[in-house]
C-alpha positions in Angstrom: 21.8 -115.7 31.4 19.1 -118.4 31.5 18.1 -120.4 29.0 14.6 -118.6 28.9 16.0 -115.5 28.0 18.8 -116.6 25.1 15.3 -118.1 23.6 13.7 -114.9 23.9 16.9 -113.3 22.1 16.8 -115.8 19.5 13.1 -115.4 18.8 13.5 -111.9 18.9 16.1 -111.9 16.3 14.8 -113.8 14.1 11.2 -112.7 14.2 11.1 -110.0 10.5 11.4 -106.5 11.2 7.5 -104.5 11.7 7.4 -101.9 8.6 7.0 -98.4 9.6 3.6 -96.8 9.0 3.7 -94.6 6.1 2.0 -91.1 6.8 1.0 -88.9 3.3 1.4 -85.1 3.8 -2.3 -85.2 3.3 -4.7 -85.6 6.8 -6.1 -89.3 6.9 -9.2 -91.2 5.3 -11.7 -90.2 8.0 -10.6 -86.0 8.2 -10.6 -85.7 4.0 -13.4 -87.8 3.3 -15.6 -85.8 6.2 -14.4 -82.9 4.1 -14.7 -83.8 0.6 -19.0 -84.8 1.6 -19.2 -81.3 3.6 -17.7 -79.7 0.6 -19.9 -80.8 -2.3 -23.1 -81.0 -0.2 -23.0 -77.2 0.1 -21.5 -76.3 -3.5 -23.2 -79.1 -5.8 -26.1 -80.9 -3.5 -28.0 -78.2 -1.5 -28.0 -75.8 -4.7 -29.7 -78.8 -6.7 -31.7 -80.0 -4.3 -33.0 -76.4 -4.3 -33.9 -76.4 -7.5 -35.9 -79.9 -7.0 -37.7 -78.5 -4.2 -38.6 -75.3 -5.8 -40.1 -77.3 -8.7 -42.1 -79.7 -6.7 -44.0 -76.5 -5.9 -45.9 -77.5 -8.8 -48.2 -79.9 -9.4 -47.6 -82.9 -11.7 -50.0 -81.5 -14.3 -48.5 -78.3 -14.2 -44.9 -79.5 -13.8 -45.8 -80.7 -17.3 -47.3 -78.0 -18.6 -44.8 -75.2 -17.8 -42.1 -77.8 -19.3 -44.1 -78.6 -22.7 -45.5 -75.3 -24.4 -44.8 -74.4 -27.7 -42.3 -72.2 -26.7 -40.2 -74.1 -24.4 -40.2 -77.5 -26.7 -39.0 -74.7 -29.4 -36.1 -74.0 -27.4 -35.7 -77.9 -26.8 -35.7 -78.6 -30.0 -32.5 -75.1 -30.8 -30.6 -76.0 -28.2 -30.2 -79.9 -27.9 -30.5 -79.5 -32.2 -27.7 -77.3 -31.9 -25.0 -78.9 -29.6 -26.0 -82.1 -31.1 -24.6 -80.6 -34.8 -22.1 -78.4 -33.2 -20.5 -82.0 -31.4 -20.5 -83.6 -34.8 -18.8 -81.1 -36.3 -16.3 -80.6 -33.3 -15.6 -84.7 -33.4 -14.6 -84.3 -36.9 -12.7 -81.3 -37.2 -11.3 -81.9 -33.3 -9.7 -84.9 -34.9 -8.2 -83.1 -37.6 -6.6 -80.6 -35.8 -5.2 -83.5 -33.1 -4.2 -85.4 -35.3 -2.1 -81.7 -37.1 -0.9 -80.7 -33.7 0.3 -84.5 -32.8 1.8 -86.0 -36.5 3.4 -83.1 -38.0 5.4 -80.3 -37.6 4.9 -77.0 -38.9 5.5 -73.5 -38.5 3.5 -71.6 -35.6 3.0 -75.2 -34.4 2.9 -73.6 -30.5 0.7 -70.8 -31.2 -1.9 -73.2 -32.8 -1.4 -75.3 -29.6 -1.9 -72.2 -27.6 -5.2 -71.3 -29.8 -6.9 -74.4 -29.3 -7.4 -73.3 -25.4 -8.8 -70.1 -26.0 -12.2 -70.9 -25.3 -11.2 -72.0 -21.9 -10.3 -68.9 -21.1 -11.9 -66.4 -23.1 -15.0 -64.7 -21.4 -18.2 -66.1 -23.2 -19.5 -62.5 -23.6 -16.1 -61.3 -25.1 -16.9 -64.7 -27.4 -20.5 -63.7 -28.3 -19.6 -60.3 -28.9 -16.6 -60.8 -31.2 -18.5 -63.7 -32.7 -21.3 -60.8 -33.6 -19.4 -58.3 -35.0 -17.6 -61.0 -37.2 -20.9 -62.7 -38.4 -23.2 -59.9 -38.1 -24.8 -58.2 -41.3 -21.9 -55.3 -41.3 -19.2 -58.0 -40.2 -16.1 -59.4 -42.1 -17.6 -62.4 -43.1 -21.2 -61.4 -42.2 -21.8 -59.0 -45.1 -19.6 -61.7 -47.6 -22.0 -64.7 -47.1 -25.1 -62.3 -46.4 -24.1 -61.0 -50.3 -24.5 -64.9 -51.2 -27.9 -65.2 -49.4 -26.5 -67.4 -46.4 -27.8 -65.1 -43.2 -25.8 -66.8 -40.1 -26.2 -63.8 -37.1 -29.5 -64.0 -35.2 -30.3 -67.2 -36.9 -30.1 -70.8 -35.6 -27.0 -71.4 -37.6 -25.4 -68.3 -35.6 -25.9 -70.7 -32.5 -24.3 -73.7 -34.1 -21.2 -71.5 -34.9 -20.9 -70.3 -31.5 -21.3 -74.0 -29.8 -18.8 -74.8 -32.7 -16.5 -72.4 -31.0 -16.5 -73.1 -26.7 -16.7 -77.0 -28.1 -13.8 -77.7 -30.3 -10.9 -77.9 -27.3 -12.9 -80.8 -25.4 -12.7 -82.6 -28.6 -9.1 -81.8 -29.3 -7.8 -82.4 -25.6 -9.4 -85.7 -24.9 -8.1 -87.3 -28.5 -4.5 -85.8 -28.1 -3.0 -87.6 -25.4 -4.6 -90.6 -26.9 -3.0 -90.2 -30.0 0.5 -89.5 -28.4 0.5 -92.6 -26.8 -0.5 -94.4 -30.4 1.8 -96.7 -31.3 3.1 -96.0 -34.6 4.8 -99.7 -35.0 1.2 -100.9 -35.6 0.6 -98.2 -38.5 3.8 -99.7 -40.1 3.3 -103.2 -39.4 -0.3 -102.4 -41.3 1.5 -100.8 -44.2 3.7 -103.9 -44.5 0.6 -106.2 -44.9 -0.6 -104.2 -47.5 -3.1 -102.4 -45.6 -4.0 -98.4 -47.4 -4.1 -95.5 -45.2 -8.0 -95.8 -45.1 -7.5 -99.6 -44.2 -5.0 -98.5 -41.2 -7.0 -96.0 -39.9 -10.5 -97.3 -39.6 -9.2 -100.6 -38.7 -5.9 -99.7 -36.2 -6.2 -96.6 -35.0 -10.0 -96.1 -35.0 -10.8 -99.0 -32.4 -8.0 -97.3 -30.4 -9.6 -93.3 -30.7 -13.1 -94.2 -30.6 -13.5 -94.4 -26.5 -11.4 -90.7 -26.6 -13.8 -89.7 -29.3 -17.1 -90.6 -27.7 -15.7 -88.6 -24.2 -15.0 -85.6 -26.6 -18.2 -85.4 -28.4 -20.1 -86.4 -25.1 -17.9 -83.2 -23.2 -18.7 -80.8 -26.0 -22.2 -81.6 -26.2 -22.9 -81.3 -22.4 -21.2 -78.1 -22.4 -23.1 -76.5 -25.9 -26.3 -77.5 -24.3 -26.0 -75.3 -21.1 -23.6 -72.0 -23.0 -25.3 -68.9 -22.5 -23.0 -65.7 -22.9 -21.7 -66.7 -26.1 -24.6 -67.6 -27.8 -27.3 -64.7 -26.6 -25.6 -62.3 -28.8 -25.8 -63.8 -31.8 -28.6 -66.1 -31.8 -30.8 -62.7 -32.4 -33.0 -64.0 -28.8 -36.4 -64.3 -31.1 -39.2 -66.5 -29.8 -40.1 -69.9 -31.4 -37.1 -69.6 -33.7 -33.5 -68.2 -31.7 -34.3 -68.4 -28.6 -31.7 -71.2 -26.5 -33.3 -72.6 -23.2 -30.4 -70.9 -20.7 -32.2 -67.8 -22.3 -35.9 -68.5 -21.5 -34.9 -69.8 -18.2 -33.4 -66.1 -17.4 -36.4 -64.7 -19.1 -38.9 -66.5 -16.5 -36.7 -65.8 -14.3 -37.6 -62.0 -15.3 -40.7 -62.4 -14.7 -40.9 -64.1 -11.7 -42.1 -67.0 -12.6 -39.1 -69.1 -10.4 -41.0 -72.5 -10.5 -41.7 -72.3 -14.1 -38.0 -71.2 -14.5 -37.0 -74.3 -12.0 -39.2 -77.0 -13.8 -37.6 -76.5 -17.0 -33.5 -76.1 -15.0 -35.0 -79.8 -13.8 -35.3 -80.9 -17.0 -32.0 -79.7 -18.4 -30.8 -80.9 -15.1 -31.8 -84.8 -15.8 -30.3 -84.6 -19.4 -26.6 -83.4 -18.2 -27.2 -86.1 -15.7 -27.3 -88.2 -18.2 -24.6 -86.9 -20.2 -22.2 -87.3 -16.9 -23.0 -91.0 -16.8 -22.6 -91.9 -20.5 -19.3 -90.3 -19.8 -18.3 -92.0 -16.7 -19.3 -95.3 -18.1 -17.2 -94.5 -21.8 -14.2 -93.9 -19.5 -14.7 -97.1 -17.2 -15.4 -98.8 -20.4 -11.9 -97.7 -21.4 -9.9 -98.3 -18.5 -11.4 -101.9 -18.8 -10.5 -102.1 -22.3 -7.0 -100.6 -21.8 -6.0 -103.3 -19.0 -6.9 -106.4 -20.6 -5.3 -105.4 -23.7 -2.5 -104.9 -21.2 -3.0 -108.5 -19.7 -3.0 -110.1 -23.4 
């Protein structure tokens, strides 16, 4: 053997071994990303940019016209009114009933768990309806607080109720996980220092729920603002007063008046934009927050 080829040898052995190319069970970059833009330009962009196109029928002035009369800035002012009190409500009462389901125990704990979901899956009609019959002037509770001079069916506080309803599990599943992962070693070492149970909260767990909160409330808010089947029934459908903007979108809709019905989609279109990006940037904001506290 020459001395050319022991060298060879030797390099060969001690050169490090070449690591084997992992393969995922999922195709590569180039097939799933080719995919994933085929697959939401036809289900999300060419459906929007429909609607865009349909409103730029109109001219600027009346683009601006169909979008501010009396009766559409009435319905404005109902439904963004609405999910903004129905949110506030929902990030207080979302906490409460985290904070049941995650510090205690009780009986029928599960089943509450359980309930919490139910406007995920229950049809908004089937919500709208039972949400009539129960609030209605004949209902349970309907014909109790209607004795007492509070009228809540076909009235704008019939709409807050039912955004009140399909918005409480966004609340209660975004502040959940986060207060499962709370460390309760800070609540005690708080308590040690003297701290109250007002003190601890606002000042150790607060900081730590308030990027989970602001998701919630921004999640429960988008989705009150474009409910339809749950609130129709209720809110009594009455011009100028109960009438939601999903409802006088359908109604020019009705009427054929499709760029009328588009200009104001447009509009509710921008303001869930909106909403999406206040959300992404809460939960960027988060992650940022959650590593450096990890790196301190």
């Amino acid at each position: 053997m020459t001395s050319s080829s022991l060298a060879a040898g030797t390099l060969a052995a001690s050169a490090p071994p070449r690591r084997r190319r992992r393969t995922g069970v999922l195709p590569g970059f180039g097939l799933s990303m080719g995919y994933t833009v085929l697959y939401t330009c036809l289900i999300v962009l060419v459906p929007l940019s429909a609607l865009f196109s349909k409103s730029a029928t109109l001219s600027w002035d009346a683009f601006w016209t169909a979008v501010t009369a009396p009766r559409v800035l009435a319905s404005f002012r109902l439904t963004f009114g609405a999910s903004l009190i129905a949110a506030l409500v929902n990030l207080v009462f979302g906490l409460a009933v985290a904070w049941s389901l995650v510090r205690y125990r009780f009986p029928g704990k599960r089943v509450v768990d359980a309930l919490v979901d139910l406007p995920f899956a229950l049809p908004t009609a089937v919500a709208g309806i039972a949400l009539t019959a129960l609030y209605g002037p004949n209902g349970w509770l309907g014909s109790v607080l209607q004795s007492a001079g509070i009228k809540v069916a076909y009235t704008p506080l019939g709409v807050v109720i039912a955004l009140i309803f399909i918005g409480l599990p966004f609340v209660v599943r975004t502040v959940q996980p986060v207060l499962e992962d709370a460390e309760r070693e800070l609540e005690e070492a708080a308590a040690s220092l003297g701290a109250g149970r007002l003190q601890t909260f606002l000042r150790v767990l607060l900081p730590t729920l308030a990027p989970a909160l602001l998701t919630g409330f921004t999640l429960a808010f988008a989705r009150a603002i474009g409910e339809y089947g749950s609130v129709v029934f209720i809110s009594g459908n009455m011009p100028m007063v109960s009438e939601i903007t999903p409802l006088l979108i359908i109604s020019k809709l009705e009427q054929y008046d499709y760029a009328g019905a588009a200009a104001i989609a447009v509009v509710m279109l921008l303001f869930s934009f909106a909403l999406l990006l206040a959300v992404n940037a809460m939960q960027v904001w988060q992650a940022r927050r959650g590593g450096a506290g990890a790196a301190a």
